[in-house]
C-alpha positions as CSV (number, residue, x, y, z in Angstrom):
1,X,85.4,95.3,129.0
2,X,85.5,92.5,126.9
3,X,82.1,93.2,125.3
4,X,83.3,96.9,124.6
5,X,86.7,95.7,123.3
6,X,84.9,93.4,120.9
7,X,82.5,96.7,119.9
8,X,85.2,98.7,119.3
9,X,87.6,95.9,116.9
10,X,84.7,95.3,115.1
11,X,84.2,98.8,114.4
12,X,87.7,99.3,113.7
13,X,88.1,96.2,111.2
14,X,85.1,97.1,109.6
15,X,85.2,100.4,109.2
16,X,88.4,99.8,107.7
17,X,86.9,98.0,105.1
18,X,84.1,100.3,104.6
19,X,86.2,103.4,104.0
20,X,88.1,101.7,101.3
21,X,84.7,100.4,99.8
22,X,83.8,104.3,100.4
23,X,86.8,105.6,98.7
24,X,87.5,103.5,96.1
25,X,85.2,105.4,93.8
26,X,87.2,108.5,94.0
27,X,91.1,107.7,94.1
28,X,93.1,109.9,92.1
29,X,90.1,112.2,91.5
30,X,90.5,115.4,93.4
31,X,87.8,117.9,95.2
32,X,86.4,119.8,92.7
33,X,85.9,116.6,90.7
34,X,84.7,114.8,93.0
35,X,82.0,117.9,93.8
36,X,81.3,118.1,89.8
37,X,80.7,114.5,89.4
38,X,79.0,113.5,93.0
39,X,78.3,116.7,94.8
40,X,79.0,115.1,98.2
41,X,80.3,111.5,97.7
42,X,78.6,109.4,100.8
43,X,77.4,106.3,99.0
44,X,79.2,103.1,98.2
45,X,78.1,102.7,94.8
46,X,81.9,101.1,93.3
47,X,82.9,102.9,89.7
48,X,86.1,104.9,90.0
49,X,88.9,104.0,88.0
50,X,89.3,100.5,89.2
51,X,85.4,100.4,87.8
52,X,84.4,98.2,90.6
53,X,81.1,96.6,91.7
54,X,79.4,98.2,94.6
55,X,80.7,96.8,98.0
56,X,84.2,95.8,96.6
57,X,87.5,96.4,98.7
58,X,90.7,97.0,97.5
59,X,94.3,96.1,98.3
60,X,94.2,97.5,101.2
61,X,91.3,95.0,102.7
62,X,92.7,92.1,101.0
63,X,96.0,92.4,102.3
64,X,94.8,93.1,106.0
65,X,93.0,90.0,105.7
66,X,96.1,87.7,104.2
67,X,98.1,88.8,107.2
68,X,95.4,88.1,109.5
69,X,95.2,84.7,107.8
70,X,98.9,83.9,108.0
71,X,99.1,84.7,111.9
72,X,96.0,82.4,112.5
73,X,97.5,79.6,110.5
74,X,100.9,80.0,112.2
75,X,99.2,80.6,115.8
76,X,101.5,83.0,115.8
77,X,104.2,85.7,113.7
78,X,106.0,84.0,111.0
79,X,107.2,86.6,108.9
80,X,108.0,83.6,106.2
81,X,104.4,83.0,106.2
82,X,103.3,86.5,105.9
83,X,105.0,87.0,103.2
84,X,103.8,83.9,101.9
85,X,100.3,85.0,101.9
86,X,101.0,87.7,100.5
87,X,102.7,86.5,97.5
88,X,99.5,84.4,97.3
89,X,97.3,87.2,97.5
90,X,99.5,88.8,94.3
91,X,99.5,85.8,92.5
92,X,95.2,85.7,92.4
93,X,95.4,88.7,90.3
94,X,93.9,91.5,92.6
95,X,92.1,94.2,91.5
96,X,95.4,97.0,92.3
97,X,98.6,96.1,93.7
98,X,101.3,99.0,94.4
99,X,104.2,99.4,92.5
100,X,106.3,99.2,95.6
101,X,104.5,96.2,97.2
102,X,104.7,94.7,93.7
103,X,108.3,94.8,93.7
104,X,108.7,93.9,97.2
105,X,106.7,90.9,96.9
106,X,108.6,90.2,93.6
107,X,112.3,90.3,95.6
108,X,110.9,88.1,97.8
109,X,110.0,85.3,95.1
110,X,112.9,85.6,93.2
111,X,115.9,86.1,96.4
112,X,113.8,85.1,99.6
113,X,114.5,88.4,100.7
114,X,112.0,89.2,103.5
115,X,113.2,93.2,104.0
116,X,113.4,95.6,101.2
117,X,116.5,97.7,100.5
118,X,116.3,100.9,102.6
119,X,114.9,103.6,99.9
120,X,113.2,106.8,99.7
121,X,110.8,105.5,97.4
122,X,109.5,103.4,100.1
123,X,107.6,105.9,102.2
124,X,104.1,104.9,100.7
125,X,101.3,104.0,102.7
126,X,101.0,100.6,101.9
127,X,102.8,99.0,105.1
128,X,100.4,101.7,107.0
129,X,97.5,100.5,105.7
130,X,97.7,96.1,106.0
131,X,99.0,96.3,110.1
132,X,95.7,96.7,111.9
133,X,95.6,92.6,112.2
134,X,98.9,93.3,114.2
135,X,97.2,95.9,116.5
136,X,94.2,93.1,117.2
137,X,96.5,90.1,117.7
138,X,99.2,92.1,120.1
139,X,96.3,94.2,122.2
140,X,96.8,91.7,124.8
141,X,100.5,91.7,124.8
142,X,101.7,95.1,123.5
143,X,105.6,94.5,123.7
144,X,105.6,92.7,120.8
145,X,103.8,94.7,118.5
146,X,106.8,96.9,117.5
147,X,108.7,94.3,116.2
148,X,105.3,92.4,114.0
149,X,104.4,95.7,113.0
150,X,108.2,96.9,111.5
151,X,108.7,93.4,109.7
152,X,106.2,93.1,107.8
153,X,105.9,96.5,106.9
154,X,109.4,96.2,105.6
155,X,108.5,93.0,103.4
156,X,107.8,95.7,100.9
157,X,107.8,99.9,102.4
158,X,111.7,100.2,104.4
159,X,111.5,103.4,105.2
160,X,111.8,105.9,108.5
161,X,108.5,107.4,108.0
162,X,106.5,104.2,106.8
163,X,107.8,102.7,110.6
164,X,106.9,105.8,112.2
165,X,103.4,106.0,111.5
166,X,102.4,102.3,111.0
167,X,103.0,102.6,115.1
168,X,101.8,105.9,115.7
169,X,98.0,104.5,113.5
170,X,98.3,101.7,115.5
171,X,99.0,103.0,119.2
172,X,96.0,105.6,118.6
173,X,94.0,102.6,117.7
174,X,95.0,100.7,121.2
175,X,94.3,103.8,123.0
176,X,90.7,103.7,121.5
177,X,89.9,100.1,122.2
178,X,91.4,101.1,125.8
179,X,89.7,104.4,126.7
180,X,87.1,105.1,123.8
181,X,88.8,108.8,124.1
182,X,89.7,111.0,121.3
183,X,92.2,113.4,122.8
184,X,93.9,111.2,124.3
185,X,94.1,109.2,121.1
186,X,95.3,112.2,118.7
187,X,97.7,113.5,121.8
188,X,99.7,110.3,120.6
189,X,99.7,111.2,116.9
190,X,100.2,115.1,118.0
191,X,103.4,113.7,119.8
192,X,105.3,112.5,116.5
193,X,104.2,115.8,115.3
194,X,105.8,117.6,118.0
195,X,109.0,115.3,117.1
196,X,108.8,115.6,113.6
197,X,107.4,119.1,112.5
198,X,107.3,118.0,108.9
199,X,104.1,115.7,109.9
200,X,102.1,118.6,111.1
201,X,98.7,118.7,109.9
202,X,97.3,121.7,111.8
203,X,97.5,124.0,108.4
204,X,95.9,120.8,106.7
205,X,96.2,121.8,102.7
206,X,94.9,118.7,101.2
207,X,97.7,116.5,100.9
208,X,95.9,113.4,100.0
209,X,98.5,111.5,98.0
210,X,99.9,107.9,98.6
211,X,102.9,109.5,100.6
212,X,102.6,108.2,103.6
213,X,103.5,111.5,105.6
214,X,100.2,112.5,103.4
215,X,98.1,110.2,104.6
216,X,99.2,110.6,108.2
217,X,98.2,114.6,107.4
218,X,94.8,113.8,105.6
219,X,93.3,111.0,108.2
220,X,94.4,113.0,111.5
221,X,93.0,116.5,110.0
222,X,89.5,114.3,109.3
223,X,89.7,112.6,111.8
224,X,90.0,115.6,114.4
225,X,87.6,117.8,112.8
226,X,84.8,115.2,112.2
227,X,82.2,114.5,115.0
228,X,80.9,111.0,114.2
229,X,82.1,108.2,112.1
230,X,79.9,109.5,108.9
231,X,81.0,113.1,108.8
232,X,85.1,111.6,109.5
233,X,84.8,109.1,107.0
234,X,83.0,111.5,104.4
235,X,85.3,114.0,104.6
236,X,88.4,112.1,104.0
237,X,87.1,110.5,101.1
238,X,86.0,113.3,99.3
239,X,89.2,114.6,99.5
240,X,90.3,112.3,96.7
241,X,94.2,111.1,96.2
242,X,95.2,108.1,97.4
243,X,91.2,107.9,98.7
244,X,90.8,104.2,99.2
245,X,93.6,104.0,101.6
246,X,92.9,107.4,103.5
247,X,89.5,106.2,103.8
248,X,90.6,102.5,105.3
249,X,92.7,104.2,107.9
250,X,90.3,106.7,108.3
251,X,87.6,104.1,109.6
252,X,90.0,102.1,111.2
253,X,90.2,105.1,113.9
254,X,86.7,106.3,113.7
255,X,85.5,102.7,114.1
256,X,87.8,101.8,116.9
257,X,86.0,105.8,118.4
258,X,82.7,105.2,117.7
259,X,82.1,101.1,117.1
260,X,80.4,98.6,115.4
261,X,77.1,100.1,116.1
262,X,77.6,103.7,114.9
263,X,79.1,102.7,111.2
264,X,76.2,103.6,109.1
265,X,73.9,100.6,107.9
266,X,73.7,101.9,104.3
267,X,77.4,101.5,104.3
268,X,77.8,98.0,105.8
269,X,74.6,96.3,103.8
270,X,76.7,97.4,100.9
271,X,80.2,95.6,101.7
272,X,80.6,92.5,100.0
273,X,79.2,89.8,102.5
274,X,82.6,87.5,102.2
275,X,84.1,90.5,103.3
276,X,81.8,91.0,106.7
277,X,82.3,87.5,107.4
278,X,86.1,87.3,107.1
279,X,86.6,90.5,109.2
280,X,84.7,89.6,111.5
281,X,85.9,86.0,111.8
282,X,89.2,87.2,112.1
283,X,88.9,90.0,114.7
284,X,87.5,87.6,117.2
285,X,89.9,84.8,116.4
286,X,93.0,87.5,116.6
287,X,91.9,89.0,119.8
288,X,91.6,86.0,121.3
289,X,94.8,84.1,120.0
290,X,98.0,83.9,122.5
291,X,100.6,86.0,121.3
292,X,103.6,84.3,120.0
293,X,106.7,84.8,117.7
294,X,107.9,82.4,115.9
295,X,110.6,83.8,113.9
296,X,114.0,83.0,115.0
297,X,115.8,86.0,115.0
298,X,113.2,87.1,117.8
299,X,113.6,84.3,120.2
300,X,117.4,84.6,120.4
């Protein structure tokens, strides 16, 4: 088990990281430019209108990794920590940051405010898209990762739905590393459908925006039609929107599916080799940590 667990993080962290590689190049673009301009977009060849190099990740990467990096420091959840390292991440000028995790980050600078103000606005998919450290460190102890997974989400995105489905991405992801089956893995993201008929994604129309109800739509359509890791992770990219993110997420469940050694070589010999090294550092180290809480308001 433990040599399949490790197959199926590794997949999952990496292929994270590979699908926002994969879909940086077309954010904001939508099909029929992305078919005019690429015909089928499955290389990781950068551009897009961040113009990166080949192989670079995007916020969504770099903040996965900072809160992987503060729970490894801390042995453990501080949520001052994380969003200490997250502030740090800001502060080295990253390639894109999101208005709302800008502004989140900001409040906590300026009042030491570690939850943002309840708001509508704040059902982007940026806490979505940072958590899957969370699923790797609380695998081994499951009852706390409720409570890692809402806080630091709400750092920056306090919002019903952004809760919702940061847990829901990250239960399906447990179920994968646990049973390395598919059904069983959507029946869990079919369940909040069932509860909340607005997230149905059966009559899929290409919602592909930052709206995280969106990208719930986009990456469990994909991710239920597609029959490998390559054909999941192609089709949510080409899809455009909010493509970097829907593409992370995306390969995060595919990964976790399929593993390691089913993410296509073309696509990993492209990442940017600090990138490989960190995320696989950390999945190991995060796996293996004892789960702990060290914020107060949790220990009573």
């Amino acid at each position: 088990m433990k040599n399949e667990l490790l197959r199926r993080a590794l997949g999952s962290y990496l292929g994270f990281a590979v699908g926002d590689a994969l879909g940086a190049t077309t954010e904001f673009m939508n099909p029929r430019e992305i078919k005019e301009e690429y015909g089928v977009h499955n290389r990781i060849i950068g551009g897009g209108w961040l113009r990166l190099k080949a192989g670079r990740v995007t916020d969504d990467t770099e903040m996965s990794l900072a809160l992987g990096s503060s729970i490894i420091e801390q042995k453990g959840f501080l949520l001052t920590s994380v969003a200490d390292h997250f502030v740090k991440w800001m502060k080295s000028k990253p390639v894109d940051i999101g208005s709302t995790v800008r502004r989140g980050l900001r409040d906590y600078v300026t009042m030491g405010r570690t939850e943002a103000p309840y708001s509508d606005q704040s059902a982007g998919n940026g806490a979505a898209m940072r958590n899957l450290p969370v699923v790797l460190y609380c695998f081994k102890d499951w009852d706390r990762f409720e409570y890692m997974s809402i806080r630091q989400g709400r750092i920056t995105h306090n919002n019903e739905h952004s809760d919702r489905i940061t847990l829901v991405f990250g239960e399906m992801v447990r179920e994968l590393f646990i049973s390395g089956d598919k059904l069983k893995a959507l029946e869990i993201g079919n369940r909040l459908v069932r509860e909340n008929p607005k997230y149905s994604y059966s009559n899929y129309k290409g919602e592909a925006t930052g709206y995280v109800i969106d990208t719930f739509k986009t990456v469990m359509h994909f991710f239920a039609e597609g029959d490998s890791f390559e054909q999941i992770l192609t089709g949510t990219v080409n899809q455009g929107g909010d493509a970097d993110t829907n593409g992370a997420l995306a390969g995060m469940l595919a990964g976790a599916l399929y593993g390691v050694n089913n993410i296509p070589s073309k696509w990993l010999r492209k990442l940017e080799t600090k990138v490989v090294d960190s995320v696989s550092e950390q999945t190991g180290r995060l796996l293996n940590l004892e789960v702990r809480v060290h914020d107060a308001i949790s220990n009573g």
